[in-house]
C-alpha positions as CSV (number, residue, x, y, z in Angstrom):
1,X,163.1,98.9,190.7
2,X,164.1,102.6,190.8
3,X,162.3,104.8,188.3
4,X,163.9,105.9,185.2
5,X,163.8,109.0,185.2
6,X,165.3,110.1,181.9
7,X,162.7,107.5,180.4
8,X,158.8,107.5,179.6
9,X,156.5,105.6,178.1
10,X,153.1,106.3,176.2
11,X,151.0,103.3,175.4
12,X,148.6,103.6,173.2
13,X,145.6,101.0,173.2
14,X,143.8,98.8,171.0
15,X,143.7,95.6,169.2
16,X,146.6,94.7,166.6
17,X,145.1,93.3,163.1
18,X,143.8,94.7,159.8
19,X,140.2,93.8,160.6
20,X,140.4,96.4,163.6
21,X,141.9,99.1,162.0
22,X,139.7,102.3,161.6
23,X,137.4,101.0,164.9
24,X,136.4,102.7,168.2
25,X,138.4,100.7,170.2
26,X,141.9,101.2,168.7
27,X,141.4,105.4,169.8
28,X,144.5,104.9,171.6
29,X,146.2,103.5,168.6
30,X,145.7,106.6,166.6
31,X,147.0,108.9,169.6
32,X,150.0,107.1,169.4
33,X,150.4,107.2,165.5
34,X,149.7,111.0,165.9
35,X,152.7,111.4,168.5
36,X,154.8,109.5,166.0
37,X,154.0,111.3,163.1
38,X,154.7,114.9,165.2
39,X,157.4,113.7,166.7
40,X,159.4,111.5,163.8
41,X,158.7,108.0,165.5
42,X,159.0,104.8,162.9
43,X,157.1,101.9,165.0
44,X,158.9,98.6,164.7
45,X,157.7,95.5,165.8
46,X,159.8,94.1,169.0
47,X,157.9,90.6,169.8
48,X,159.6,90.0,173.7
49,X,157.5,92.7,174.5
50,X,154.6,92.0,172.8
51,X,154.1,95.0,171.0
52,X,154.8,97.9,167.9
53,X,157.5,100.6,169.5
54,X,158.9,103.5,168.2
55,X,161.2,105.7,170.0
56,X,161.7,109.1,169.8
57,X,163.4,112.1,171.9
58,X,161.4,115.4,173.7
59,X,163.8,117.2,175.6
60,X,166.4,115.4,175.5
61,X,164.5,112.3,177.0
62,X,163.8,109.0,175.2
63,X,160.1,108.3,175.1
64,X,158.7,104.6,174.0
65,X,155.7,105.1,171.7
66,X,153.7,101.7,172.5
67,X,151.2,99.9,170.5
68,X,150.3,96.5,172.8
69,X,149.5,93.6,169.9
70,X,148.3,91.2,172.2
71,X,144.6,92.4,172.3
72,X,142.8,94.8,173.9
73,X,142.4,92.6,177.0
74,X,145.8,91.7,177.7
75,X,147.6,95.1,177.1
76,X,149.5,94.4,180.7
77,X,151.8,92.1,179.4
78,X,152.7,94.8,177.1
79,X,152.7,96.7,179.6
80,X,154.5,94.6,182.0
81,X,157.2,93.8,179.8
82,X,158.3,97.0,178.6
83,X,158.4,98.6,181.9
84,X,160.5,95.8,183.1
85,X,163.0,95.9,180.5
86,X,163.6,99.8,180.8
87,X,163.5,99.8,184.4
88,X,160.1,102.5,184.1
89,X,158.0,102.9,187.2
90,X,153.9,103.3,186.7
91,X,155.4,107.1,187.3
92,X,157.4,106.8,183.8
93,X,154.4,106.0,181.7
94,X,150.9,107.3,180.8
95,X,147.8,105.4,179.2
96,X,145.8,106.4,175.9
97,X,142.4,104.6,175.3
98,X,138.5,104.6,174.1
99,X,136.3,105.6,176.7
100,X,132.7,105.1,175.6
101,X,131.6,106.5,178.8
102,X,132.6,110.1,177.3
103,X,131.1,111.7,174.8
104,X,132.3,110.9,171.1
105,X,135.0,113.7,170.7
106,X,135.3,114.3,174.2
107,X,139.3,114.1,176.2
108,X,139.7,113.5,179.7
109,X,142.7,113.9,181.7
110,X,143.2,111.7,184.7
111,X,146.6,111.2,186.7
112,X,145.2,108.2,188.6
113,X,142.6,106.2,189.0
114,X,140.2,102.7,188.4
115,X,140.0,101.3,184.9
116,X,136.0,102.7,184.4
117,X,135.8,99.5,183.3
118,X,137.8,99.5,180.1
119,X,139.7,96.5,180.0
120,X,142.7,97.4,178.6
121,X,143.2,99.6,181.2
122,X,141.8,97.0,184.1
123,X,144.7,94.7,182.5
124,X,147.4,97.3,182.8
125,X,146.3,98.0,186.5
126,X,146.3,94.4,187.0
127,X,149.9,93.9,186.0
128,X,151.2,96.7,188.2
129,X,151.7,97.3,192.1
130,X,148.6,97.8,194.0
131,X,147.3,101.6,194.0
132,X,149.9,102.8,191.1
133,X,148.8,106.1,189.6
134,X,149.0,105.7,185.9
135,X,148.3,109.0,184.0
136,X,145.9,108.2,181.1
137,X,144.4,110.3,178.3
138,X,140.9,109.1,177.1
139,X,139.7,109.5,174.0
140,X,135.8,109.6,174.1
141,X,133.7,107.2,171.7
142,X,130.2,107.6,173.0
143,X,127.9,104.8,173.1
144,X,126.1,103.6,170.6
145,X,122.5,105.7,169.3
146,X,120.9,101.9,169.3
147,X,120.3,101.2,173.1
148,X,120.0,97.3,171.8
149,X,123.9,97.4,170.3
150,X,126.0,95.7,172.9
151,X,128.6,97.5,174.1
152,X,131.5,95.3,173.0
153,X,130.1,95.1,169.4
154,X,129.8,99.1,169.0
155,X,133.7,99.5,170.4
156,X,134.7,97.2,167.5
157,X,132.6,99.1,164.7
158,X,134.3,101.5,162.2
159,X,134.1,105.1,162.1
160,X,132.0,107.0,160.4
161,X,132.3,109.2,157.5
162,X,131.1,111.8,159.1
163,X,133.0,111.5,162.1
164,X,136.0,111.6,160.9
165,X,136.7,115.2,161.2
166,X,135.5,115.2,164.7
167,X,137.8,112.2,165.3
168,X,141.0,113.9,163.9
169,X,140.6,117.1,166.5
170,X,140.2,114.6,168.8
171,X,142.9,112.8,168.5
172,X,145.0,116.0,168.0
173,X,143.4,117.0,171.2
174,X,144.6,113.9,172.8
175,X,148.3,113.8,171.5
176,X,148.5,117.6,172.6
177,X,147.9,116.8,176.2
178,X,150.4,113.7,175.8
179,X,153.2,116.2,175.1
180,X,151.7,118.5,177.8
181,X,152.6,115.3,180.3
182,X,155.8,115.0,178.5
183,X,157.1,118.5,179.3
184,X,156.0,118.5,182.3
């Protein structure tokens, strides 16, 4: 497949249903809802590739705003499918997810790279070529205060109150380094 160049991609991660709006996990969600509402993207539902798009023009480019719905743990079909149907290389698109190995509030940058574990981003991996360097912003939940909380139960808990400030620079943080990818 050759690359598209005039094309990218941002997918944003988490899990699609009411019951997991507002939790740790679906970080990547809001990234993505913040790039839409900067940049004038409507997401629309588009079920043969298994997830919420919204498409919107920087530069002169079209960019895919992607929100997987088929669960945190299968965002490579996603994934897969709307790479395939746009003809996008792993070059064309870049990642946005939770990382509870950073601290809450926290954004990394990384152009390449394992999942760390987060399974979104293992699936993603899994449903490309072998050593493809995906770009991914991560949005830093923390862990939780309780040592005894299990990790997959504190990625599905709501935010606080009184992290909600906190969370919105964050996520500003993160869009802002999404468009910084964009221009680049």
């Amino acid at each position: 497949m050759t690359p598209n160049t005039s094309m990218r991609a941002i997918f944003g991660l988490g899990n699609p249903g009411k019951e997991y709006l507002q939790t740790r996990h679906n970080a990547g969600f809001l990234v993505v809802d913040e790039l839409a509402r900067r940049l004038g993207g409507t997401f629309k539902m588009k079920k043969a590739l298994h997830a919420e798009v919204a498409e919107v023009m920087v530069g002169g480019s079209k960019v895919l705003l992607v929100k997987p719905q088929t669960y945190m743990n299968e965002s490579g079909q996603a994934a897969r499918a709307v790479m395939q149907v746009n003809g996008l290389a792993p070059a064309d698109i870049l990642v946005t997810y939770d990382d509870a190995d950073l601290e809450f509030g926290a954004v990394r940058v990384r152009a390449a790279g394992s999942s760390g574990g987060q399974n979104g981003m293992k699936s993603i991996l899994a449903s490309l070529p072998a050593d493809s360097a995906v770009y991914r912003v991560r949005l830093g939940i923390g862990r939780p205060a309780n040592e005894r909380v299990p990790l997959e139960d504190w990625v599905l808990t709501k935010w606080h109150e009184d992290e909600l400030p906190k969370l919105k620079e964050a996520v500003e943080k993160a869009a802002g380094e999404v468009e910084n990818w964009l221009k680049a």
